[in-house]
N, C-alpha and C positions, 0 to 999 in steps of 0.2 A: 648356373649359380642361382640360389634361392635368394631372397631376400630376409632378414631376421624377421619373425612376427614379433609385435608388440608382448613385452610381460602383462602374461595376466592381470597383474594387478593393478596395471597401467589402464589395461579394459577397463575393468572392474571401475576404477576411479571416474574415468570418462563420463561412465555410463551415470552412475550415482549424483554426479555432478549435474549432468544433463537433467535424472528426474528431481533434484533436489532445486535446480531452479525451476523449470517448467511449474512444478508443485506448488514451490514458493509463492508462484506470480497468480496460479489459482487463487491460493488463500487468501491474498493481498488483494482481491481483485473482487472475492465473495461470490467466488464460484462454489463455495463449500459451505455451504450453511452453522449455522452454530452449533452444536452439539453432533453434529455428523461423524459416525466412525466410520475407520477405513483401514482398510487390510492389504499388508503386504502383497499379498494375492493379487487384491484386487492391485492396488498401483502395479504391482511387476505386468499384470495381463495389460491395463492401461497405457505403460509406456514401453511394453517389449523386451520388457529387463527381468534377470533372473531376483531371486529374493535377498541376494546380498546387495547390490546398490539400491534397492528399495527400503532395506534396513536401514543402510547407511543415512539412505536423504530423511529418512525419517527422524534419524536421532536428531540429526543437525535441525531439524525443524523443531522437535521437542526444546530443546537446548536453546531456542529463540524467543519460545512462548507461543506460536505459531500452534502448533499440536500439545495436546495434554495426553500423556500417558499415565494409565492407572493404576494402582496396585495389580489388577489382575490382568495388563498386559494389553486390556484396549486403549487403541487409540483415536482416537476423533480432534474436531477443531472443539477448543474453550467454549464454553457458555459464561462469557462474564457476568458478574454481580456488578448491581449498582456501581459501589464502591469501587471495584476496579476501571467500570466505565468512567468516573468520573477524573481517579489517576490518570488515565492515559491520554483523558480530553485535556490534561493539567500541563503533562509531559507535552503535548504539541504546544499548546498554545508558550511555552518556552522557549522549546525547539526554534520550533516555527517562525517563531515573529523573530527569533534573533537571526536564524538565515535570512530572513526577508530582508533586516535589516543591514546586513553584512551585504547583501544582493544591491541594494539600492545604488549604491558610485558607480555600476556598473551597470545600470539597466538602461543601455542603448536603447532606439529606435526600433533597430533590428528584435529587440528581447519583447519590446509591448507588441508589435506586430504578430510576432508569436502569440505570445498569450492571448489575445484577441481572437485570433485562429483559431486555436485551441478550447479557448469557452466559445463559440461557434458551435464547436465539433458537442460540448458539452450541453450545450442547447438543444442540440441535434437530439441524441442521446435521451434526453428527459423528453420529449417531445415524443420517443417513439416509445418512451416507458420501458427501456431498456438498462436495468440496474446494475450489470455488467459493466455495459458502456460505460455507463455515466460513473461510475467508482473511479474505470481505467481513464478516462481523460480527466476527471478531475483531480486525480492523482499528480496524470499526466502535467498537467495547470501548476500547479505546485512545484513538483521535480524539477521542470523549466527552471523557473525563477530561481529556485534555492542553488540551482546547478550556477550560480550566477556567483553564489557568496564563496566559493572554493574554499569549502569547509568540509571534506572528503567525511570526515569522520562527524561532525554533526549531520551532516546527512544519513548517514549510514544508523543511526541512533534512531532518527526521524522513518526510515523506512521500516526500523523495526517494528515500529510503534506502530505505524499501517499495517503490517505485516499481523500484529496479534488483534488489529481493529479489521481488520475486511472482512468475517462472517458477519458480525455486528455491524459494520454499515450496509452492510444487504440486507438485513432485520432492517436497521432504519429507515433506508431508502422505503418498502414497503409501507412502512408506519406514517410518513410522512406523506406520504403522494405528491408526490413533486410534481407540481405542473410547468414550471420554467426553471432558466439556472438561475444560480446562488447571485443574490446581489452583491454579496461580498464582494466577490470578483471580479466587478465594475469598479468599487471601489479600491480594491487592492491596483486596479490597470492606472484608474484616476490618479493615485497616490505616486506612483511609480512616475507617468508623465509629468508630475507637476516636480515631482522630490521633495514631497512632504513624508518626512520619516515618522512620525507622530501618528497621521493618520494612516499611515499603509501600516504601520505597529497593529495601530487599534482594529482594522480593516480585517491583517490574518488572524490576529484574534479570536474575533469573531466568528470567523468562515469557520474555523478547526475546531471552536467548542461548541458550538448552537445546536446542532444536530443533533450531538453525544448529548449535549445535559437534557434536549427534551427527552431524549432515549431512558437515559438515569433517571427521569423526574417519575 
């Protein structure tokens, strides 16, 4: 007795799903530079997959603001304008402070020990001038904390907004040369320990727009 193989389309899904995160987490991370195009080709040869779920993750990527598709059918990551860098530095610092602060009743011991950790790892990272790194744990820094406020869907809003900002902070990492981590992040830990809401507000603030408006400036 055979066992049933999976529906095709069941494949098919799998697969599409696998490169549309994998892909994702590129973008987000500023493995793909600004203006870079990219082809079905090429992604199906990159993750092993035929050119229908590389279609597929691709739409869903366009559909997020993630990829720009153009009239004539290329696709690469956005080149933001001023203007839009400065929206989306606007949209976090919203987001952002309002998770931080949904976060706060709840930030154990256990939560600062982490984040501590984690800007460790993000010190590491600038240290070794790796802007990969330093995107993904400081991401990382972030995600923690908010993952705190169980606000599924203001998070999910918040990674989008990473999600169309990760070429551009690979551009700015660059621009800036970072020689330690973000101070912010002391202060955001300081804030958390004490349970000042005021200044852990002012603290994400800060961390999420600084970078972007020197970028836009």
């Amino acid at each position: 007795m055979t066992l049933p193989t999976r529906p095709n389309t069941e494949v098919t899904t799998a697969a599409h799903d696998r490169v549309y995160r994998a892909l994702r987490t590129r973008i987000m991370h500023g493995e793909v530079a600004p203006g870079e195009a990219l082809t079905l080709r090429g992604i199906g040869r990159d993750f092993g997959v035929s050119m229908t779920p590389a279609r597929e993750a691709v739409r869903r990527l366009v559909a997020e603001g993630a990829l720009f598709l153009s009239s004539s059918g290329r696709v690469s990551t956005p080149e933001l304008s001023n203007e839009r860098i400065e929206e989306l530095a606007a949209l976090r610092a919203l987001i952002e402070v309002e998770l931080a602060s949904r976060a706060l009743p709840r930030a154990h011991m256990a939560l600062i020990d982490r984040l501590q950790t984690i800007n460790s790892n993000v010190a590491e990272m600038v240290a070794k001038r790796d802007a990969v790194g330093y995107i993904r744990t400081n991401l990382e820094f972030h995600r923690t904390l908010y993952l705190r406020a169980q606000a599924p869907a203001m998070l999910a809003m918040a990674e989008t907004v990473w999600l169309q900002l990760g070429p551009t902070m690979r551009a700015l990492y660059g621009r800036l040369r970072r020689t330690e981590p973000p101070q912010d992040h002391r202060l955001i830990i300081a804030a958390l320990k004490a349970g000042d809401e005021p200044s852990l507000r002012l603290a994400v603030r800060s961390d999420v727009t600084k970078g972007l408006r020197l970028l836009a400036g």
